[in-house]
C-alpha positions as CSV (number, residue, x, y, z in Angstrom):
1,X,71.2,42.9,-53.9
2,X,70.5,42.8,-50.4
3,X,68.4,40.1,-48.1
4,X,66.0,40.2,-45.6
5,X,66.5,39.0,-42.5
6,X,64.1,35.6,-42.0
7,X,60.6,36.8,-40.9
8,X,60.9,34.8,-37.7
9,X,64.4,36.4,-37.1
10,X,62.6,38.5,-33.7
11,X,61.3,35.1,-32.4
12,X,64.2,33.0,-32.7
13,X,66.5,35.5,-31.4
14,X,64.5,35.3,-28.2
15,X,64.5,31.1,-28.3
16,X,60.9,30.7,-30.1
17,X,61.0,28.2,-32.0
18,X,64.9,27.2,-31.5
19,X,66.2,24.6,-33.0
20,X,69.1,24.1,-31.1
21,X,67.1,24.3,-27.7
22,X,64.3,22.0,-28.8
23,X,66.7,18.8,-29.5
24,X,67.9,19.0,-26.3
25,X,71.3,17.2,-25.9
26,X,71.3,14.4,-28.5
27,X,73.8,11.8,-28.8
28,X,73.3,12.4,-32.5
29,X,71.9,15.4,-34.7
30,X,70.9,15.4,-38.0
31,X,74.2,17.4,-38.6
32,X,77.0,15.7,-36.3
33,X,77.5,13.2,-34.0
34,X,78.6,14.3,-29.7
35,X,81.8,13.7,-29.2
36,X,82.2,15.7,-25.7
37,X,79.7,16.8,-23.6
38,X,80.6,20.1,-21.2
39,X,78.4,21.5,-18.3
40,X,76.8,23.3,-20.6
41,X,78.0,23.0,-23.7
42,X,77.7,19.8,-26.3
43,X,80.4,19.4,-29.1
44,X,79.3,17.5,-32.1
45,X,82.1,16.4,-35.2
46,X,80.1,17.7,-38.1
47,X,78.8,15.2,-41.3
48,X,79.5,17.6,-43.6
49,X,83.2,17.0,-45.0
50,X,84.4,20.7,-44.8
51,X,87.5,19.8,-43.5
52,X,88.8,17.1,-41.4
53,X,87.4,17.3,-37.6
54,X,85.4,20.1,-38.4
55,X,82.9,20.5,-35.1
56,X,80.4,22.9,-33.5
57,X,80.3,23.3,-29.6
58,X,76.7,24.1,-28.8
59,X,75.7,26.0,-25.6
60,X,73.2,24.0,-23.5
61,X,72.4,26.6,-21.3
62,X,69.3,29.0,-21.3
63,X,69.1,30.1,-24.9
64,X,71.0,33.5,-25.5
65,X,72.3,34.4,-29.1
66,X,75.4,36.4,-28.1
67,X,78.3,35.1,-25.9
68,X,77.6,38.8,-24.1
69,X,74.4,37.7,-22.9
70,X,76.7,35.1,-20.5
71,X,76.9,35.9,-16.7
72,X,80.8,35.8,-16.1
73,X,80.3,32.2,-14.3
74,X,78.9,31.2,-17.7
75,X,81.1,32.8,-20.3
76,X,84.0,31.1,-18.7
77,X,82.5,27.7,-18.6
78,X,81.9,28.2,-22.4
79,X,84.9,29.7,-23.7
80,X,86.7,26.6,-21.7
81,X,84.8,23.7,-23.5
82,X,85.4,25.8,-26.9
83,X,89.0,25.6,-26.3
84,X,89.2,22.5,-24.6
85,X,87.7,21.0,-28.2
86,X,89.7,22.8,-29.9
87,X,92.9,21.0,-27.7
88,X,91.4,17.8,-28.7
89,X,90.9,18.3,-32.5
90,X,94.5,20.0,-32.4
91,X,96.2,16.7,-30.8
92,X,93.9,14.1,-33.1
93,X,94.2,15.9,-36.4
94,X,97.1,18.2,-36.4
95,X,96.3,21.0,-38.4
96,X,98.4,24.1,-39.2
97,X,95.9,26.6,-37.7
98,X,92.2,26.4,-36.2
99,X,89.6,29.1,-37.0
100,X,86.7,29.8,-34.4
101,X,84.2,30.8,-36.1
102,X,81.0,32.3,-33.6
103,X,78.5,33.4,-36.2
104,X,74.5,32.8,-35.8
105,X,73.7,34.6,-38.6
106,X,71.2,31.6,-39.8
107,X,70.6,29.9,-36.4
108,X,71.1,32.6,-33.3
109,X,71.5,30.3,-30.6
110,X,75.2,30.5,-29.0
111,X,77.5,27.8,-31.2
112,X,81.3,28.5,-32.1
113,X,82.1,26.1,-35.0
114,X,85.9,24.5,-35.3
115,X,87.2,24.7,-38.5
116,X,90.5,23.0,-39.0
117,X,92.8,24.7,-41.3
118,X,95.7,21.9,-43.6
119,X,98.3,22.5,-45.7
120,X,95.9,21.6,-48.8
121,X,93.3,24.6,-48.3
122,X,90.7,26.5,-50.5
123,X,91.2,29.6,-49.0
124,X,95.0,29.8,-47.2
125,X,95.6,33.0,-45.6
126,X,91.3,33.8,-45.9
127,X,88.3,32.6,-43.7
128,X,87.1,29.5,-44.6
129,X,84.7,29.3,-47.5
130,X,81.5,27.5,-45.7
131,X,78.3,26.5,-47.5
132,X,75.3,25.2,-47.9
133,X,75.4,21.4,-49.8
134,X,78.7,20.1,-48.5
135,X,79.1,16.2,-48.9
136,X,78.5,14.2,-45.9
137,X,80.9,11.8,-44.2
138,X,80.2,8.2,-44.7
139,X,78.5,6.9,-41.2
140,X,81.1,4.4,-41.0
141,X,83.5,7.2,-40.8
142,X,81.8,9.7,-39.1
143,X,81.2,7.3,-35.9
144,X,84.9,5.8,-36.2
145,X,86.9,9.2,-35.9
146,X,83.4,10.7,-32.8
147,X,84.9,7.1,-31.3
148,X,88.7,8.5,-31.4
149,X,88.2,11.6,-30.2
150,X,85.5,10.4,-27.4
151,X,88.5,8.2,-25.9
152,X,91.0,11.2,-26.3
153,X,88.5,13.3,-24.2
154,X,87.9,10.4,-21.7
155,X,92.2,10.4,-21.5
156,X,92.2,14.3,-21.8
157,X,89.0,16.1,-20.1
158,X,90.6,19.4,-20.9
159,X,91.9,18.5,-24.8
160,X,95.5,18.5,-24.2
161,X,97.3,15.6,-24.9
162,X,98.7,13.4,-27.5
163,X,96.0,12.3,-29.9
């Protein structure tokens, strides 16, 4: 049976009522915690417990939905936080592969999410099986492991380097 797109969908693809561009750039969201902060990009280690280091890194820019709506100048800048992020989660966590996921099927504001890929997986050799109502990270935890990384990208501006 096939959905609708949201009503709103027209509006928010041109930045009305954004979500993303009306928090501005939080030290905290409702949904992660900023663990590196780009030119123009923010990267946040996600609450929900998908998968260890699982983060989004948000463009901060002017709002565009598609990474083809970058100037040159801009798509650069982006795609080097994304994998600079990625370096970082790579050196801290060590997992066996790391998806980049660039959807904005349910939010179209410009946000590649980080999903580190372990040994133990529900879905080895598929896409990684996201969804609504995962379980949340403990604060404790949450702010202990956005601490780690925040000191490995204070070492390691670009990512790489030992965790």
């Amino acid at each position: 049976m096939a959905e609708d797109w949201p009503a709103d969908w027209d509006d928010l693809v041109k930045g009305v009522g954004c979500g993303m561009c009306a928090q501005g750039r939080p030290e905290r969201t409702e949904y992660g915690v900023l663990i590196r902060a780009g030119e123009h990009t923010d990267a946040y280690l996600q609450r929900a417990e998908v998968r260890p280091g699982y983060s989004l890194v948000v463009w901060r820019g002017r709002h565009v939905t598609e990474p083809t709506e970058l100037s040159a100048d801009e798509a650069t800048s982006y795609w080097a936080d994304v994998l600079a992020v990625a370096r970082g989660l790579i050196a801290c966590y060590r997992p066996l592969k790391m998806n980049y996921e660039t959807l904005g099927n349910s939010l179209p504001h410009l946000h590649t999410h980080l999903v580190p890929r372990y040994r133990v997986d529900p879905a080895p050799g598929r896409p990684f099986p996201l969804g609504p109502g995962e379980a949340k990270l403990p604060d404790s935890e949450i702010e202990h492991q956005a601490a780690r990384l925040r000191a490995h990208f204070e070492r390691h501006p670009n990512g790489a380097g030992e965790g």
